[in-house]
C-alpha positions in Angstrom: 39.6 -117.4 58.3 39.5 -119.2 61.7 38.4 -115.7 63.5 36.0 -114.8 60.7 33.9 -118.0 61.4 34.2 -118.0 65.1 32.9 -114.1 64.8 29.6 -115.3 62.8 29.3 -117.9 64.8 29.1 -115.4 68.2 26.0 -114.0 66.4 24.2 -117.2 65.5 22.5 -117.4 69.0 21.2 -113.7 69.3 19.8 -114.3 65.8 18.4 -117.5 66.9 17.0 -116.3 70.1 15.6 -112.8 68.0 13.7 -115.4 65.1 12.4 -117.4 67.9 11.2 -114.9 70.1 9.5 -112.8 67.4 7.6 -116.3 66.0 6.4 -117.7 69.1 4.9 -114.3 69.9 3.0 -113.7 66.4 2.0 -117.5 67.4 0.2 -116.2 70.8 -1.2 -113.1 69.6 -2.0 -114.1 65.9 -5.8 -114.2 64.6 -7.5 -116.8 67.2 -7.5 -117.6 70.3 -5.7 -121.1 70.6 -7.9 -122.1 73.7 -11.2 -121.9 71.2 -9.8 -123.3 68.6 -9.1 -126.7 70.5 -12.1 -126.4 72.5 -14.4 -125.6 69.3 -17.6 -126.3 69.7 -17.5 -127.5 73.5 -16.0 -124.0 74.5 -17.4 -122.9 77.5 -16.1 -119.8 80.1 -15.1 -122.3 82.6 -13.5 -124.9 80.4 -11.2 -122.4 78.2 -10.4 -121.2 81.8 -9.1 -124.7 82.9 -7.8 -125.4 79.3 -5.4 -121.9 79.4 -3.7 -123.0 83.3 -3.7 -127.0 81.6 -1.3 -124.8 78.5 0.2 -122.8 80.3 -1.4 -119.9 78.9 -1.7 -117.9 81.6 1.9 -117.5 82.8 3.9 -114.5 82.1 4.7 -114.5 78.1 8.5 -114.9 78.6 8.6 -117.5 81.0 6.1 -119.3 78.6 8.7 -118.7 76.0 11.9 -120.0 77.6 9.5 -123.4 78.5 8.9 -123.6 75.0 12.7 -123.6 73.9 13.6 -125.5 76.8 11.0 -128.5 75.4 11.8 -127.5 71.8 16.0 -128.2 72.3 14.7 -131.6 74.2 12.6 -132.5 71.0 9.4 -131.8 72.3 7.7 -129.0 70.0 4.3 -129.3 71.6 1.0 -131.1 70.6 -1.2 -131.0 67.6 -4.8 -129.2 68.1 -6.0 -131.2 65.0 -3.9 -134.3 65.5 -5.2 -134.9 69.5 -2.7 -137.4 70.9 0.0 -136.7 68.0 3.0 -134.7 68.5 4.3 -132.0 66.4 7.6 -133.8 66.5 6.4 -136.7 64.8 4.4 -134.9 62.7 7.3 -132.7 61.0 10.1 -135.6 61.2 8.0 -137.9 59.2 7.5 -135.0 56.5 10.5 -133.0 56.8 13.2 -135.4 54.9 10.5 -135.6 52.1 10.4 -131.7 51.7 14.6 -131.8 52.1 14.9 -134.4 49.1 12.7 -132.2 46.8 14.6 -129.3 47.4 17.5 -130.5 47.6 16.5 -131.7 44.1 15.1 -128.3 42.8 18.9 -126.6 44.1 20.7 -129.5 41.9 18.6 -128.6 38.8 19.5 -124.8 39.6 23.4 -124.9 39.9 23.5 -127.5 37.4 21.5 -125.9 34.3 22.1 -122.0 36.0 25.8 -121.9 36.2 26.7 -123.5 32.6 23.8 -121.9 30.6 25.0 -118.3 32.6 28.9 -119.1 31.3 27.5 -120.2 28.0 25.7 -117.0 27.0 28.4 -114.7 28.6 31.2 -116.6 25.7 28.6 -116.1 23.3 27.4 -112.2 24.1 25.6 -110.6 21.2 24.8 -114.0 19.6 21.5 -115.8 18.8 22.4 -118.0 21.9 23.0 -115.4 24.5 19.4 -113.5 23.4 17.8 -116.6 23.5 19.0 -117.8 26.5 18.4 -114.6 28.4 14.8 -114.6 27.2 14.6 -117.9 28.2 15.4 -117.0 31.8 13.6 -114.4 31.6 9.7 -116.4 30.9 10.9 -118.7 33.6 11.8 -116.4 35.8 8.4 -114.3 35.7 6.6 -117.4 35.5 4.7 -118.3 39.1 4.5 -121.9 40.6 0.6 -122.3 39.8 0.9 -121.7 36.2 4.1 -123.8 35.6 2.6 -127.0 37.3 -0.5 -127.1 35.4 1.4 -126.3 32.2 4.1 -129.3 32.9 1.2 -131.9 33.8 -0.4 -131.5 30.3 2.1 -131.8 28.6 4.3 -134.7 30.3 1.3 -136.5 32.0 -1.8 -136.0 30.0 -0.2 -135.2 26.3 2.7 -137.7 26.0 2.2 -139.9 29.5 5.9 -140.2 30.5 5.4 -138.6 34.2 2.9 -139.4 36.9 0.6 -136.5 38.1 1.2 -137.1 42.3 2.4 -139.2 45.2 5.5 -139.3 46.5 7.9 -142.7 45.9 11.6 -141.4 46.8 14.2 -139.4 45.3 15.2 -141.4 43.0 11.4 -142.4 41.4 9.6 -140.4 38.3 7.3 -138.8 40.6 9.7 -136.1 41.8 10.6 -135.2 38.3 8.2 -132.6 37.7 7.9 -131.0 41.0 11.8 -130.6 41.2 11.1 -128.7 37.7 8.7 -126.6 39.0 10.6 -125.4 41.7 14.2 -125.6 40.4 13.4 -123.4 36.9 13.0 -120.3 38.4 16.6 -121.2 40.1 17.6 -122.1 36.8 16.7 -118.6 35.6 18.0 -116.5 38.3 21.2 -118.4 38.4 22.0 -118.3 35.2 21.1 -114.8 34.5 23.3 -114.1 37.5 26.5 -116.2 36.3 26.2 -114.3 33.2 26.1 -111.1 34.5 28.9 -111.6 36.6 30.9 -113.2 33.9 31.0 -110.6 31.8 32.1 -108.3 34.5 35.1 -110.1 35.0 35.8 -111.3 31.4 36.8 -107.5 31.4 39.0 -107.3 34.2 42.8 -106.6 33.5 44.1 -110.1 35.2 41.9 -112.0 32.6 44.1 -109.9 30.0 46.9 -110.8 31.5 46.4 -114.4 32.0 45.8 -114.6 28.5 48.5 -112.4 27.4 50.8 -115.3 29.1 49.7 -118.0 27.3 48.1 -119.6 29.5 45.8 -122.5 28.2 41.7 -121.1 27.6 40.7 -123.9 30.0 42.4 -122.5 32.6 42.0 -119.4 32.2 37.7 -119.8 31.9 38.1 -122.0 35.4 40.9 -120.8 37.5 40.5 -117.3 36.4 36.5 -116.3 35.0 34.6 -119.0 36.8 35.7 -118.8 40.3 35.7 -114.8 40.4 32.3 -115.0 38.7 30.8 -117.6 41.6 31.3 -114.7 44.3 27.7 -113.1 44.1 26.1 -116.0 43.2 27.3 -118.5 45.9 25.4 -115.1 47.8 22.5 -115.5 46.2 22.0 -119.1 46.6 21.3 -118.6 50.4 18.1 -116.4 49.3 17.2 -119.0 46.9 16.6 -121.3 49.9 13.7 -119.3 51.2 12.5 -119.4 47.3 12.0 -122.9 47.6 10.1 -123.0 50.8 7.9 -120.5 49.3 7.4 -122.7 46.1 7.0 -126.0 48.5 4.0 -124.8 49.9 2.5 -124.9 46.4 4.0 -127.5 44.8 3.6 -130.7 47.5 0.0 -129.2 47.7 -0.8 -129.7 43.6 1.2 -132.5 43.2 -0.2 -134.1 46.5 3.8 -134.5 48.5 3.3 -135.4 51.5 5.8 -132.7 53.1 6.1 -130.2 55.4 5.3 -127.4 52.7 1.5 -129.2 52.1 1.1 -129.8 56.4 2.0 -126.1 56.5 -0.9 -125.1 54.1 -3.0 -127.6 55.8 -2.3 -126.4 59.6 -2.8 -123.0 58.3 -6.4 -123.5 57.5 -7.0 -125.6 60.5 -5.2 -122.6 62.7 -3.0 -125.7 64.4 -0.5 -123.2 65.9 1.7 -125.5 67.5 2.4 -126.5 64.0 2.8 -123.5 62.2 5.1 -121.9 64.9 7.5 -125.1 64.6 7.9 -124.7 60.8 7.7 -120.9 61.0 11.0 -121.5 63.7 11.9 -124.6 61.6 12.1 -122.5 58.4 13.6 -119.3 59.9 16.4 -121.6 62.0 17.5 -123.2 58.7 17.4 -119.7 57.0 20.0 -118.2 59.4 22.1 -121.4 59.0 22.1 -121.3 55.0 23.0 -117.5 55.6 26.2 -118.6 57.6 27.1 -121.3 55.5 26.8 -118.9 52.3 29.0 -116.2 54.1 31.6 -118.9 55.0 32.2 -120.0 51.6 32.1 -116.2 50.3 35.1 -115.4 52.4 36.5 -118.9 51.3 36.0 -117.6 47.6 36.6 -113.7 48.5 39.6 -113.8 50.6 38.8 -109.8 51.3 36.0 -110.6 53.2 38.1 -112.4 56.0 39.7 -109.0 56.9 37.0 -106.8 57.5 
């Protein structure tokens, strides 16, 4: 177990250095020139000249690269072109654990509803329960972020006023109630769909038989047995589901007015801020690869078959 982790671990930095490398890039050469678009309309020849040494601009690509990890390791991630003064630092750590509470909510309301309901309908296959539940994760699963918003604000804020409509109080306040639904349902959906599927598969295998065919209590054998075989793929899956709910966030903070890093993302995307974008592209992709590893880590902990190869 010991070698398998210290073996992904060996790769973490070339796929660290790869993610980087590749966002900072599309962050140089993307549409607009970064120079013009903090100049705007006091651009002049000579000043964007001055402007690109004052950046650094005009230095070799890589060496502006491995200044920019050097700074970003220290803390420093650059300034803002729309914040002038502010640093992109500040600007994402006062955001960030607002965007981690919400979806850290939305994951809860995923492996909490996903994993039972799944279990549920694969006891009851062929019933009234499991075809409603499966066509229940199915509308929820085809259903997209700007449809499911609107749709839960008339009905628990305008229709029957029990939730507010924005703002952002804490974790533990009404107001993340309905964005945590919005962006956990899908999870919900996919989860559970998942845990059934899988369920099924191993309700069939021969060891279940023979657990059973031993005497052993129905408890056991649904959680020693059935439920931790059944987890395998979708402890795998929940590593994708993270990049889910950064794609939802961007939405959701924006229509439910969050102040996280999802909405600054939409809002430094309009206002071509690159410094900011390029941190949460690297921000996002960093935490990606590190939900990856921690998935893998607990599939070999749950697969021990994995540890061998």
């Amino acid at each position: 177990m010991l070698v398998y982790i210290v073996r992904r671990l060996l790769w973490l930095p070339v796929l660290l250095a790869s993610v980087t490398f590749v966002t900072f890039v599309l962050g140089r050469y993307g549409p607009g020139d970064p120079v013009q678009v903090r100049l705007g309309t006091k651009y002049t020849p000579e000043a964007a000249a001055r402007l690109r040494r004052e950046m650094g601009l005009d230095r070799p690509l890589l060496v502006q690269y491995l200044d920019y990890i050097r700074k970003a390791v220290r803390g420093d991630l650059g300034e803002s072109y729309t914040y002038p003064g502010r640093s992109v630092s500040s600007l994402i750590g006062k955001r960030i654990w607002v965007s981690a509470q919400l979806g850290c909510a939305a994951l809860l309301i995923g492996i909490i509803l996903g994993i039972p309901l799944g279990l549920l309908a694969a006891y009851r296959q062929g019933t009234w329960l499991d075809t409603a539940l499966v066509s229940g994760a199915l509308f929820f699963y085809s259903m997209p972020v700007f449809i499911t918003a609107p749709f839960l604000i008339l009905v628990f804020a305008v229709r029957l006023d029990l939730l507010p409509t924005s703002g952002w109080q804490g974790f533990f306040s009404p107001h993340i109630v309905m964005p945590a639904l919005v962006m956990g349902l899908p999870g919900v959906a996919g989860i559970g769909r998942l845990t059934r599927a899988s369920a099924l598969e191993v309700l069939g295998q021969d060891f279940v038989r023979t657990a059973r065919a031993k005497g052993l209590p129905e408890t056991l054998v649904q959680t020693r047995h059935v439920l931790r075989n059944a987890l395998i793929p979708v402890v795998t899956v929940l590593g994708f589901s993270l990049a889910g709910l950064v794609e939802g966030a961007f939405i959701t903070e924006t229509i439910f007015g969050i102040p996280g890093i999802g909405r600054l993302a939409v809002e430094s995307i309009f206002r071509r801020d690159y410094p900011i974008i390029t941190a949460l592209v690297m921000i996002f992709a960093v935490s990606f690869v590190l939900a990856n590893l921690l998935v893998d880590i607990l599939y070999a902990v749950l697969d021990p078959r994995i540890r061998y190869r």
